[in-house]
C-alpha positions as a printed NumPy array, in Angstrom:
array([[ -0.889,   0.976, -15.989],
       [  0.182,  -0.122, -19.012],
       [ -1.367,  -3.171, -19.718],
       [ -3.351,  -6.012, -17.402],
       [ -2.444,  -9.829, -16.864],
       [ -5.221, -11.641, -18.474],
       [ -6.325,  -9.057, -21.012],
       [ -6.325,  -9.433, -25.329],
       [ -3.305,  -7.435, -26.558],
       [ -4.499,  -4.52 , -29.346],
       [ -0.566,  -3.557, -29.338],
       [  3.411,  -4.1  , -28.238],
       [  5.005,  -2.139, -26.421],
       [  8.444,  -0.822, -27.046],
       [  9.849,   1.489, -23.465],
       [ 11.598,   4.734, -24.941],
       [ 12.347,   6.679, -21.725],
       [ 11.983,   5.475, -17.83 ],
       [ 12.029,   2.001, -16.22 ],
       [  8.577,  -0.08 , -16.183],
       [  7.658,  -3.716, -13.853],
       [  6.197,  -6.496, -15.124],
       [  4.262,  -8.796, -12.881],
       [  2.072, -10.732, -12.105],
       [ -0.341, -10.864,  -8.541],
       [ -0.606, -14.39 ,  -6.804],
       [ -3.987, -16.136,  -5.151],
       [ -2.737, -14.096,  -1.85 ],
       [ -2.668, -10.936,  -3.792],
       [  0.812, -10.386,  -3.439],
       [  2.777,  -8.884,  -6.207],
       [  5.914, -11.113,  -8.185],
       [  8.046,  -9.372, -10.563],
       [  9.036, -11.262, -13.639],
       [ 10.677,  -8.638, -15.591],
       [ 11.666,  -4.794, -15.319],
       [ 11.755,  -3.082, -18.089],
       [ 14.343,  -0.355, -19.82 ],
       [ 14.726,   1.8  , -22.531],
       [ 14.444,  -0.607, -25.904],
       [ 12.728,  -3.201, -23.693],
       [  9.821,  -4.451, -26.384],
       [  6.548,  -5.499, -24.002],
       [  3.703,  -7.73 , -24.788],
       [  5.145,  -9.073, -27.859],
       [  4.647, -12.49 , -26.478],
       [  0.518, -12.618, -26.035],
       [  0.592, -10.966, -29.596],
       [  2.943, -13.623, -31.263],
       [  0.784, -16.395, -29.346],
       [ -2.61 , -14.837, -29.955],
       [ -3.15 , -14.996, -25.807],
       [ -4.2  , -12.681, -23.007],
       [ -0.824, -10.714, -21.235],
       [  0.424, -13.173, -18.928],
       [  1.279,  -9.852, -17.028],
       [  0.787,  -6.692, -15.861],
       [  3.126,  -3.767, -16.794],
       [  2.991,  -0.288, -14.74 ],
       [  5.599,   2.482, -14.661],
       [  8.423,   2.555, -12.025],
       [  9.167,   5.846, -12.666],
       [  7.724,   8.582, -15.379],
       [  8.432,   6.784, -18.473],
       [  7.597,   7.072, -22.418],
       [  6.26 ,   4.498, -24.76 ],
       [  5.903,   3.887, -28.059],
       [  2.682,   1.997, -29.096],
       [  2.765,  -0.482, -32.073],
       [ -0.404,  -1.841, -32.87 ],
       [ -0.763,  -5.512, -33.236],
       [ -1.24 ,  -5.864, -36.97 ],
       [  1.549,  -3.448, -37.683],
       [  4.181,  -5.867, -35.259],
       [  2.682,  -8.796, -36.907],
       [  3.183,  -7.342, -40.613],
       [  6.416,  -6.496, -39.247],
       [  7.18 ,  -9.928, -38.345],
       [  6.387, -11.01 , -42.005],
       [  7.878,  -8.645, -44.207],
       [ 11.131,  -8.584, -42.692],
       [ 13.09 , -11.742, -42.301],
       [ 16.078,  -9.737, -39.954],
       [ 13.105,  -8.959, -37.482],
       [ 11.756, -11.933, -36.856],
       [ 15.017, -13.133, -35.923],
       [ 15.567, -10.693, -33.665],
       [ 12.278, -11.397, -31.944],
       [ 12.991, -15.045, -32.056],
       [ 16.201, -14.021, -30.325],
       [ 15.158, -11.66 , -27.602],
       [ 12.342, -14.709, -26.976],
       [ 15.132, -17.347, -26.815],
       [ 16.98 , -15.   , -24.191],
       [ 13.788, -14.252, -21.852],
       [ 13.434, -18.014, -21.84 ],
       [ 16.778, -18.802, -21.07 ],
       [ 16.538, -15.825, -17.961],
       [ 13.196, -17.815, -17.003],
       [ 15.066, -20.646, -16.964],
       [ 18.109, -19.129, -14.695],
       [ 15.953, -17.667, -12.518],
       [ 14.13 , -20.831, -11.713],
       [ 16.968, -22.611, -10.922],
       [ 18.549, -19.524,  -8.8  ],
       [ 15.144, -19.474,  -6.378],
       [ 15.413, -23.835,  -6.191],
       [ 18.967, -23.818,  -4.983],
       [ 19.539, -20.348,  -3.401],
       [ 19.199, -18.715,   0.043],
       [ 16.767, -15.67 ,  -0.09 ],
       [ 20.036, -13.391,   1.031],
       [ 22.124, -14.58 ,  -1.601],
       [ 18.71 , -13.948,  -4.077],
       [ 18.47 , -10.324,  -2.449],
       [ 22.125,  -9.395,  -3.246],
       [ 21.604, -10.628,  -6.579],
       [ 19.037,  -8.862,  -7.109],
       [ 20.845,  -5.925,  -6.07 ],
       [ 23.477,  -6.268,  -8.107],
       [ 21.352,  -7.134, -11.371],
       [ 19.533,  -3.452, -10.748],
       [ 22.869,  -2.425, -10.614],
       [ 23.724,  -3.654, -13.913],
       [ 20.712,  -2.84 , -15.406],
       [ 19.752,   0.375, -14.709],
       [ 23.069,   1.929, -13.883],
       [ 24.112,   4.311, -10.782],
       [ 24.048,   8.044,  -9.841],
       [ 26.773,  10.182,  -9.82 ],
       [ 28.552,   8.683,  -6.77 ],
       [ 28.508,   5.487,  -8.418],
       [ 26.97 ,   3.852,  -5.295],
       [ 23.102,   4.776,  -5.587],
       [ 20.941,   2.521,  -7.56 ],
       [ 19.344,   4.741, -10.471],
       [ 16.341,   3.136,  -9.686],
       [ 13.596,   3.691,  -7.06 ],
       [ 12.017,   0.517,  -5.741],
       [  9.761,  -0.106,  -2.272],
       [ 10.215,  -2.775,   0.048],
       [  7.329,  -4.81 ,  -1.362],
       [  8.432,  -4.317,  -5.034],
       [ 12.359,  -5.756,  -3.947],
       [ 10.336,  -8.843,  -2.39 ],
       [  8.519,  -8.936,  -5.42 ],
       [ 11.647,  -9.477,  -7.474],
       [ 13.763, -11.545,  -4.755],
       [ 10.465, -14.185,  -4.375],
       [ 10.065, -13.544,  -0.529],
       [  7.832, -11.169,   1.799],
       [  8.404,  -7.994,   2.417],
       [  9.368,  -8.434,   6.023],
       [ 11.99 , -10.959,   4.992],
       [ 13.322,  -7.92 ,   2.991],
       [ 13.526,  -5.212,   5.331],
       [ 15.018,  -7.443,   7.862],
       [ 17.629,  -8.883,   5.735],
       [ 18.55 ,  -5.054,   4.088],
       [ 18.761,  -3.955,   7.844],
       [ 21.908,  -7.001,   8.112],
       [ 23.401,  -6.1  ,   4.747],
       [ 23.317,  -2.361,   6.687],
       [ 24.935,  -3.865,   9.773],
       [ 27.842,  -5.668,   7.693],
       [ 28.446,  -2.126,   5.092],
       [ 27.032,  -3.53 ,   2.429],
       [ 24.105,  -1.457,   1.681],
       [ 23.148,   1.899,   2.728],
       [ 19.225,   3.022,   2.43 ],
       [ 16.897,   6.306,   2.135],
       [ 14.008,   5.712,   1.606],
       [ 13.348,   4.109,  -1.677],
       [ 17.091,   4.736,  -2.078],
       [ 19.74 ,   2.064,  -2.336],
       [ 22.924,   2.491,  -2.316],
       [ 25.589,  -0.719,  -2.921],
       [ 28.59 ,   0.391,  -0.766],
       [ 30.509,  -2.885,  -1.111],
       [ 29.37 ,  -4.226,  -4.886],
       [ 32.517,  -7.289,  -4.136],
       [ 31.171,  -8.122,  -0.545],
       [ 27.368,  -8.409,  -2.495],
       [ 28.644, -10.61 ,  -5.384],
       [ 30.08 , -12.875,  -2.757],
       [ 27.029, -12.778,  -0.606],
       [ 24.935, -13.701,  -3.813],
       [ 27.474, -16.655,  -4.663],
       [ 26.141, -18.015,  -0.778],
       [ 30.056, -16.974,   0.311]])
């Protein structure tokens, strides 16, 4: 664990090497993932720059690295150096916009169109194995319904119809996208 929801900030976090959650645990103790995290992602900047508790928890997907800047360092950073703090103002402006997106997305769409968006935006984010096919990322059941806003069950049974229709194949914690076109139309509610 990398940090805890709720807890003072000492530092920010910038990922170097590996793939990290974000998320926070609702009043039924289920898990919702906000964010995940790659290489360059820069983590807890937000309770730092507000002087709040994380409004998150961050743990490690897979092994990862990180490189620890402590508060008053990021903060000195922030002041000294005009091109940085535009940069953080920027990466803010984009998280909120994403926030924003993603809002609207779990208002107006099906959970199966969600799931194959979700899909696809692993996909796009952390890349593929060698046969192009195999998400380069290794996620449970309950960490996909974490991202997608449903339950776990709703998951597995809707990854067992993508399956059906050759869509998806699955190993274990393995995904693999066989049709990426028939996904983007099943995400567009086609």
């Amino acid at each position: 664990m990398l940090f805890h929801e709720g807890k003072q900030p000492s530092a920010v976090y910038i990922l170097l090497k590996g793939k990290m959650k974000l998320y926070t645990i609702d009043s039924n103790g289920r898990e919702q993932i906000v964010h995940l995290a790659a290489p360059q992602d820069l983590m807890g900047y937000r309770a730092v720059l507000g002087g709040d508790t994380f409004s998150v928890s961050a743990t490690a997907l897979e092994p990862s690295e990180v490189l620890v800047v402590p508060k008053e360092a990021f903060l000195q950073a922030l002041e000294a150096d005009p091109e940085f703090s535009h940069a953080v103002i920027r990466l803010l402006t984009q998280e909120l916009r994403h926030a924003e997106h993603h809002l609207a997305g779990l208002a107006r769409m099906h959970v199966r169109a969600r799931l194959a968006q979700v899909l696809l935006i692993l996909g796009n984010k952390f890349g593929y194995e060698a046969d192009n096919q195999t998400l380069a990322v290794s996620m449970s059941r309950d960490e996909i319904a974490g991202l997608v806003g449903t339950a776990t069950e709703t998951v597995i049974r809707l990854l067992n119809t993508l399956k059906e229709e050759g869509l998806v194949a699955t190993s274990g914690r393995k995904l693999r996208l066989i049709d990426k076109s028939g996904l983007q139309r099943c995400s567009e509610g086609l």
